[in-house]
N, C-alpha and C positions, 0 to 999 in steps of 0.2 A: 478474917483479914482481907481490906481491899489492898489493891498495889495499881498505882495507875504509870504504868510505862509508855514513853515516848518510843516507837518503834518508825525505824526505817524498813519500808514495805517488803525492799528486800534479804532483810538480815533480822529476822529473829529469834539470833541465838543468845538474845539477851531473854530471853523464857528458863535457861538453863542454872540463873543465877538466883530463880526466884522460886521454881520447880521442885521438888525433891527425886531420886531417880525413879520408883513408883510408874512414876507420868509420864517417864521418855521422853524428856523434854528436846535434846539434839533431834532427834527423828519426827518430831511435832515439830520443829521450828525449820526444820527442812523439809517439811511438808508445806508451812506456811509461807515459807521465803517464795519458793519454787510458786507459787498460785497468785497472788495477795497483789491485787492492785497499789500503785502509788500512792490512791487515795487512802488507803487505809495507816492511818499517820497514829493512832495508841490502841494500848490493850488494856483493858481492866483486868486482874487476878482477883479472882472472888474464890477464897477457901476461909473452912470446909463448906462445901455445896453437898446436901440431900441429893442425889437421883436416882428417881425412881425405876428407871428401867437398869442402872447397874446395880441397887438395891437388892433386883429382884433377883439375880444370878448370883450375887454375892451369898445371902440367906440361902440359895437352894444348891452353890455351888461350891464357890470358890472360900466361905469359909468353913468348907469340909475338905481342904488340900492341907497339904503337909506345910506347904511354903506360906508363910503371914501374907495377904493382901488386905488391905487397909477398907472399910467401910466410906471414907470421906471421899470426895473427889472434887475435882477442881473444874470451875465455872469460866472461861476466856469471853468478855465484850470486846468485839472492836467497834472504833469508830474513826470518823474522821476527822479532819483540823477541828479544835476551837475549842476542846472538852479539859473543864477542870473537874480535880477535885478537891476540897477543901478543907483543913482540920476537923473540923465538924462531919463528914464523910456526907454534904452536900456534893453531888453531882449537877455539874450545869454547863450549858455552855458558854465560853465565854465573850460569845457576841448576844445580837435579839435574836435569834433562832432559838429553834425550842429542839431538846434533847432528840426526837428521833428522829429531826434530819440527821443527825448526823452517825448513827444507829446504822453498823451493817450485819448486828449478828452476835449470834453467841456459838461458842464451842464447850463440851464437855469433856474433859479429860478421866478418865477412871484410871483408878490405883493397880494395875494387871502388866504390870512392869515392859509389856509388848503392846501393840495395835491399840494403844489406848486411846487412839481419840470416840468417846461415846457420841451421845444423840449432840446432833449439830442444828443448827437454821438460820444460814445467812444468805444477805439477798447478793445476786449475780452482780450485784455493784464492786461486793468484795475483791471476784476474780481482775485480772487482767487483760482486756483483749474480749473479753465475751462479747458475743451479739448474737439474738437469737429468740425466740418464742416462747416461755416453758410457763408451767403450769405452779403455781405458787396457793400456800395458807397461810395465815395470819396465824403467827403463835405470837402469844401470852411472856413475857417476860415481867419477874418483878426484881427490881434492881433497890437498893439502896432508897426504901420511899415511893420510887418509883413505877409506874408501869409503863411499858414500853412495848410496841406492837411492832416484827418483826413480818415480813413478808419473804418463807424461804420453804426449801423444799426440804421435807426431814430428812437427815442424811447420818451414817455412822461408822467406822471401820469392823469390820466382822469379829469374832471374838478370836477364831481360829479351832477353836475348840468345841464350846459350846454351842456357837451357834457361828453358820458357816457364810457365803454371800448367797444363796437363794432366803436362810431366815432372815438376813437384814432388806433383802427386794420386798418379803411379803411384808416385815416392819413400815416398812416405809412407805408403801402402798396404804397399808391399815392406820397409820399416823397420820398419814397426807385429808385421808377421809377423815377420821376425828376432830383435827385440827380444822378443816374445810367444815364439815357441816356436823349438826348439833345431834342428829337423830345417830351418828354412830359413837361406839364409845371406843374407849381408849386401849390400844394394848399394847403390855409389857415384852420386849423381848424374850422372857422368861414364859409368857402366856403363847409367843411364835413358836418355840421349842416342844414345847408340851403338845399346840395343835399339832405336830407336823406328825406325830404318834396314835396309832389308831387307838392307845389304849396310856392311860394314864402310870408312867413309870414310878410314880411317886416321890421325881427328883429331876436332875435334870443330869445327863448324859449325854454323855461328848456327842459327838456328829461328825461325820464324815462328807454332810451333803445330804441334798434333797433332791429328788428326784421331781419334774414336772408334775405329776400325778399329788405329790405332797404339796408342793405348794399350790395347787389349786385345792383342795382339804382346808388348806390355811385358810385361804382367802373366803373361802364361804362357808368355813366357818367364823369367822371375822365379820357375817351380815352381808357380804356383797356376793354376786352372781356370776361366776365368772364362765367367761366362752373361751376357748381355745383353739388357735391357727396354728396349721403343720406348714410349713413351707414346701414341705416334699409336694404336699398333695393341692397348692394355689399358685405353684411357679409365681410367676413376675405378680398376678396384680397382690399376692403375700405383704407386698408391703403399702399399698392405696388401702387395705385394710387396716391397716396396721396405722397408717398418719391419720385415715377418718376418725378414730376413736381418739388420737392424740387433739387435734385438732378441737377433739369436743370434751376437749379437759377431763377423759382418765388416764392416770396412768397405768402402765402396761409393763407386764414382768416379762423379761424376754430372756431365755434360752439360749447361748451363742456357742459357738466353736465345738458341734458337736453336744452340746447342752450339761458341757463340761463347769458352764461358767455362768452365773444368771446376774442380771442387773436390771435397771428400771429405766421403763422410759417416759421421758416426762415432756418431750418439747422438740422441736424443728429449731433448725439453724436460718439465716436469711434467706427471704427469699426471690430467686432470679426472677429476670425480665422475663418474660414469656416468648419461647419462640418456636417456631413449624418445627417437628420432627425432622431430620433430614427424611427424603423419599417418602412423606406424609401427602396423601392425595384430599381432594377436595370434600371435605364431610369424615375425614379420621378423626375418634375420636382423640382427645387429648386429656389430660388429669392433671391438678395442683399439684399434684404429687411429683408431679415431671419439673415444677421447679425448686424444688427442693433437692438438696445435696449433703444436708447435714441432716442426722438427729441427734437429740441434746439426752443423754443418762444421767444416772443418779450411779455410782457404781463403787464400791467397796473399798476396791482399790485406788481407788484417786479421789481429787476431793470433788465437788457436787459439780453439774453443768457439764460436763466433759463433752466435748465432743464425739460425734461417732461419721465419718466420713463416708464418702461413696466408694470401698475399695474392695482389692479382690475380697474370697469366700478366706483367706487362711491370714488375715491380717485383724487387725480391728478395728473395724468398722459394721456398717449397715448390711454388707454380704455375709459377715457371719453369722448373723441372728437364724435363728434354725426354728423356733418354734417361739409364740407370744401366749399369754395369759391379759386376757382386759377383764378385770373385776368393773361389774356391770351393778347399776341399781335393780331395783327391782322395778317392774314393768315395763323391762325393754326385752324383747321379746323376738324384734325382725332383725336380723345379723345382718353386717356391713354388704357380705356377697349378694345377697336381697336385693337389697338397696339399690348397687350396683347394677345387676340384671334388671330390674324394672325399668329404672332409669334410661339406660341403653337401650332396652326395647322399645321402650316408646318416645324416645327419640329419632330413633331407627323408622317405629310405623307411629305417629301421632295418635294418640285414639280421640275420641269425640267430634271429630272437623277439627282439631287444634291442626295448627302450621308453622312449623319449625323451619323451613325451609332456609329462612332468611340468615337463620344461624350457620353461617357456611366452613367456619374454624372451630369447632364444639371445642371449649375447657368447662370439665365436668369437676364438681367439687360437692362434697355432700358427707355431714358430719351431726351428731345430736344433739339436741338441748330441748330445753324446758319449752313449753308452750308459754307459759309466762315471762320467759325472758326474751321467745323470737317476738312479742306481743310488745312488750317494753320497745325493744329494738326498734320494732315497726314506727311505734307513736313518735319517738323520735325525728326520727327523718320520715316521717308524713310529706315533708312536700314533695317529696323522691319518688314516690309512689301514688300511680292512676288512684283516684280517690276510691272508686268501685272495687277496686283489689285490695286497696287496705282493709276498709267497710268490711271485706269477706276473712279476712286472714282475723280482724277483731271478731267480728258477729258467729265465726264458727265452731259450734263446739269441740272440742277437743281435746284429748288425754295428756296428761300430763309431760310425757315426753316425745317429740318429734322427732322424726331424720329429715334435715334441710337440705332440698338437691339444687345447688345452683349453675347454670349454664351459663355458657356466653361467649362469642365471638373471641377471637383472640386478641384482635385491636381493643374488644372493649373491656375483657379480663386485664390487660395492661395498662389502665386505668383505674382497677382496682371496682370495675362494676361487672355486673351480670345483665343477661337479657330475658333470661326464662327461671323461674323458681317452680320448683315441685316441692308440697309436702305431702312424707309420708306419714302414717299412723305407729309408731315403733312400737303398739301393742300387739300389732298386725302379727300373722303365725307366714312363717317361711315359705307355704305355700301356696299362702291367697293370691287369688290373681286385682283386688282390688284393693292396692294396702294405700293407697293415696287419700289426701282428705282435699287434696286442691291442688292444680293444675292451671299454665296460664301461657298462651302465646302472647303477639304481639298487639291483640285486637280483641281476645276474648278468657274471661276462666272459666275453669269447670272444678266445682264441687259438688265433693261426694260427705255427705254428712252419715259416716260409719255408727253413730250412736242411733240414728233412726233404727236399725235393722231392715233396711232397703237397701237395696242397690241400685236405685237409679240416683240421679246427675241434674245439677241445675246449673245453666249457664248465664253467664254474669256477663254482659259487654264492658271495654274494659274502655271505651272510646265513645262520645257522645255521639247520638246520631245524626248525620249530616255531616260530619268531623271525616278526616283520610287518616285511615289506620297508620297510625305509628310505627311503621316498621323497626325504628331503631329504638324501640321501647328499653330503655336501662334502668338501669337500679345499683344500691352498693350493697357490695356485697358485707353478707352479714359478720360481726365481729365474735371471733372463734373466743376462748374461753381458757388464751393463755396471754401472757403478760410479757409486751413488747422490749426488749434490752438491744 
């Protein structure tokens, strides 16, 4: 059965006349009134819909209860103005546009007469009011003929039973990576439950919660590598760790209110002008991190995007988070506090003849990615960059993932550029003291090619000779690895 509904954004308790109670349609459609942009003008009703993650809990679970719950579940499209559908169960729109403009998403409903909204993925166009940074995958939709490519972050409401909010944080995490990239595979809610047990129960059993310790089990065992930040023991910079890794598009399971409560974080909120610390002296350091105010969750109890605020430790917000989990790829190897202390050190004392001096307001910002994608990056905006500094950032060898440290005046951070970039080697070990592969003031680089097995240094001028050193050498700064709303 399709049903194509005219809905007004904020009244959809016309879901209740087309619903059976199964689905909780009242408490779904006050879910969606409460959220749901103006744009969002119909709903498609696709039953019965297969899903395979309520599939999985149904067979291991809930059809061994006393109470009948139903194996079918119900599929919700929203879209925007101009979507027909037509006796023949053609979908189309009805101007020249093509079907996934107008495309914000799909929702899943499962038959468990409570918290039934299942696996979700719609894009931050759907909310109200959003704005803000976060980290998105392209899923797979087939409709009616159709396919249609959805850009959202997995999302779900917890079972309450079987699986609690730290199993839907490490879901979503382990879906976010499947759906992103091809080398991980797929797992079932039903596959979250079973990891979080050191030993195979042969079924699946209720939960009370997951303890930090369990869900990191999840998560590597899910293929990814996770590192873990206690807040007790990193005070303030607990969270410049915590947005570096955001910043370089992972998401991060975080522990809050006492680690009573876990949820996901996927994205920063806008971000401020940049301005002096109060009673900030001449060569203080500063962090991107200082202008941010918001982080963006994924969280169980609300629908996706949520904000998370700068407020006290006993509310909800950014103070309460108490401990993080970042499910890491493999061969990242130098941790953010690394990163940091290099950086700062040698900014503090230059090594090689470099001179920093000129940079008299330091904003420091420094996050991972691919050698191949800061390489891409680079070629791009080529005319941006001293030709002798690109020449080195292409011609150097290099592993596969980087840490980017970018600096820069604070007049020239408010501009959206930088004046000095370091990169590090992220295969580097915590305690090398030469984890850099390249280094560069406003007049000269120094690279260290780490594949040699040497330690010495070749320096690059970065200015023709006879030419006056550049002092206001800038650059943009590089584009982080989340998607702008």
């Amino acid at each position: 059965m399709y049903k194509l509904l005219s809905i007004n954004a904020s009244d959809f308790s016309e879901l209740s006349n087309h619903l059976s109670l199964p689905f909780d349609p009242v408490n779904v459609g006050k879910v969606l009134s409460s959220a749901a942009s103006p744009d969002v003008a119909s709903v498609l009703i696709e039953y019965p819909y297969v899903d395979k993650d309520y599939r999985s809990t149904y067979y291991n679970f809930y059809s061994k209860k006393g109470r009948f719950y139903g194996r079918q579940c119900v599929r919700l499209h929203f879209f925007t103005q101009g979507i027909d559908l037509a006796e023949n169960f053609k979908l189309q729109p009805s101007d020249d546009t093509v079907l996934s403009e107008h495309y914000l998403g799909f929702m899943v409903l499962r038959p468990t007469w409570s918290w039934t909204i299942g696996r979700t993925a719609i894009s931050p166009k759907f909310l109200k009011s959003f704005s803000g940074h976060v980290m998105l995958a392209q899923h797979k939709v087939h409709l009616l003929g159709k396919r249609i490519n959805i850009a959202g972050f997995p999302w779900m409401q917890q079972h309450t039973d079987i699986a609690v909010c730290a199993h839907v944080a490490c879901w979503s995490i382990l879906r976010y990576y499947s759906e992103r990239f091809s080398g991980h595979r797929e797992y079932l809610i039903h596959d979250i439950t079973q990891m979080a047990s050191q030993h195979d129960p042969g079924g699946l059993l209720p939960s009370r919660g997951l303890n930090v310790g369990q869900a990191t089990r999840i998560l590597a065992e899910g293929g990814v590598y996770p590192d873990i930040y206690n807040k007790t023991n990193l005070g303030e910079s607990f969270l410049r760790y915590l947005y570096a890794y955001i910043e370089s598009g992972f998401p991060v399971f975080a522990a809050m209110n006492g680690r009573r409560h876990a949820i996901t974080i996927i994205g920063h909120g806008p971000v401020n002008a940049p301005a002096p610390k109060p009673g900030a002296n001449a060569g203080d350091v500063q962090y991107s991190w200082d202008s941010i105010c918001t982080l963006v969750a994924v969280d169980d109890n609300w629908m996706p995007y949520r904000g998370l605020p700068d407020k006290p430790p006993n509310e909800y917000g950014v103070g309460a988070i108490d401990m993080f989990v970042v499910p890491l790829p493999d061969k990242i190897y130098l941790p953010a506090e690394s990163v940091e202390r290099h950086a700062l050190s040698m900014l503090k004392t230059p090594p090689f003849g470099l001179d920093f001096s000129f940079v008299t307001q330091p904003v420091v910002r420094y996050l991972l990615t691919t050698s191949s994608t800061m390489q891409k990056w680079a070629l791009e905006n080529e005319d941006q960059f001293p030709p002798t500094l690109l020449a080195a950032l292409m011609d150097l060898p290099l592993p596969r993932f980087i840490w980017m440290v970018e600096i820069g005046n604070l007049t020239t951070w408010g501009k959206g550029r930088c004046n000095l970039r370091f990169v590090f080697d992220a295969t580097a070990s915590a305690q090398e003291k030469m984890v850099f592969v390249l280094l560069h003031d406003a007049s000269l680089a120094v690279v260290h090619d780490r594949s040699s097995g040497k330690q010495t240094v070749s320096k690059i001028p970065l200015v023709q000779p006879g030419c006056t050193t550049n002092r206001s050498i800038d650059m943009p700064l590089f584009d982080s690895n989340l998607h702008s709303f």
